[in-house]
C-alpha angles and dihedrals in degrees: 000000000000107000125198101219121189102201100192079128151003138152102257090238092053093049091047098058101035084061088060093054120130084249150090106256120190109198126209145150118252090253097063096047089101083061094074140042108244091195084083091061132088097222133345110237120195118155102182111027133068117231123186105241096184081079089058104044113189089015114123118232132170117193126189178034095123108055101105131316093264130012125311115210093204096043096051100045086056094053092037103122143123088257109037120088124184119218136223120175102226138035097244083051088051087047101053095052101049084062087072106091079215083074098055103123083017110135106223124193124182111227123166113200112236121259120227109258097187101041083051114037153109121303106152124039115259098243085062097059123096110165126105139201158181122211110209122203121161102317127125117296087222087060091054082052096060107045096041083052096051092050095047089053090053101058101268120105099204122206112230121229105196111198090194098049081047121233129211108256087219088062089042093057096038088054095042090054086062109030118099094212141341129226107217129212120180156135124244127310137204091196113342099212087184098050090048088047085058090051090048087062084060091250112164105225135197110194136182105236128213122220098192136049086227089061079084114107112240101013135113098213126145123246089277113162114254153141152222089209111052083157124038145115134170097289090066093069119249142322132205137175117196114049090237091077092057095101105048102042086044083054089048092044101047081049091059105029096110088053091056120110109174093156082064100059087049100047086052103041107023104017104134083251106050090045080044091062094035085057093056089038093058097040076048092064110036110123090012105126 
């Protein structure tokens, strides 16, 4: 698959994993784009820039995730054609948007970027790690309050990773491959690369989900539906969403720490391989009825 891709921008996690791709990428700026003839491509990527594609009628384009936050009119109308698709990479995200009346006759697809399963995995057996921790990202300080206390009440001193005070990913990887569990407390995702790449280094989580966008400190945003989990099963380790339900699904999941297997779950749903294959799959499958 050759694949014309227009890096203005790109999350540096997305990109990381889309170059690794099982593709040919050709990589310009959006001012070059008049240079070539997009009709010798397979499909036109650009995740952060609006193209018109009435200009380039039959030719395939996927745009997303990085436009705005929420639709833009002008943009949308700009990318609206019979093959063009944007692209969220979760379900919740998909869903939030379609909501917008500018995103009436707009294609969606759903395409997680893969998350890198050798830079993040598994270097000391599970039953050796005694470390604990709570990653922190835009929720209420008195909820970081509650959990580090329980846990400190409970016989665990966790050490605390703040998004928002920054941390080194060295550090972050070094500390996964010897903690026993986490303890996550975050806003909404639309895809939640940190959280996956602890679960890569096979680190059982329970996290303290959110159901809403404005559960995000800080932040003025409407009851929108959302989650801290887009991807996620049982073999992740539990979820909860009211604190008083702290005690008994931290009962049920040190119960059950040593049947986890979340690098599992990577390595079967976001490995680089497996997004790699979702993203062929998608571009496949563009104007097929």
């Amino acid at each position: 698959m050759f694949v014309l891709f227009i890096n203005n921008y790109m999350h540096p996690k997305n990109l990381n994993a889309f170059m690794k791709y099982n593709i040919t990428i050709k990589s310009i700026s959006i001012t070059e784009i008049d240079k070539f003839d997009l009709t010798q491509y397979d499909v036109i990527y650009s995740p952060a820039q609006p193209i018109d594609v009435s200009k380039y009628p039959g030719v395939k384009f996927i745009f997303g995730p990085h436009f705005s936050v929420f639709p833009n009119e002008l943009q949308l109308k700009m990318i609206k054609g019979k093959t063009s698709i944007y692209i969220q990479p979760s379900d919740w995200a998909k869903e939030a948007w379609q909501t917008h009346n500018s995103c009436n006759n707009i294609m969606f697809g759903v395409i997680p970027f893969g998350v890198d399963t050798i830079r993040f995995n598994e270097i000391m057996p599970a039953s050796q790690r005694k470390s604990v921790f709570i990653y922190f990202k835009r929720r209420m300080p008195s909820e970081l309050h509650t959990v580090y206390n329980f846990l400190l009440n409970r016989g665990f001193n966790p050490f605390i990773f703040d998004y928002v005070k920054q941390y080194n990913e060295v550090d972050y990887i070094n500390f996964l491959h010897k903690s026993k569990f986490g303890l996550w407390l975050d806003a909404h995702e639309s895809q939640g690369f940190a959280l996956q790449e602890a679960l890569a280094c096979n680190v059982p989580l329970l996290v303290w989900n959110v159901n809403s966008m404005n559960q995000e400190y800080g932040s003025n945003y409407k009851n929108i539906p959302a989650t801290s989990i887009p991807y996620w099963n049982s073999s992740c380790g539990e979820y909860f969403t009211n604190a008083a339900q702290l005690q008994e699904i931290f009962d049920k999941f040190l119960q059950n720490i040593n049947f986890y297997k979340p690098r599992d779950f990577i390595l079967e749903n976001l490995s680089i391989e497996k997004c790699s294959a979702k993203f062929v799959k998608l571009v496949n499958n563009m104007g097929s009825s």
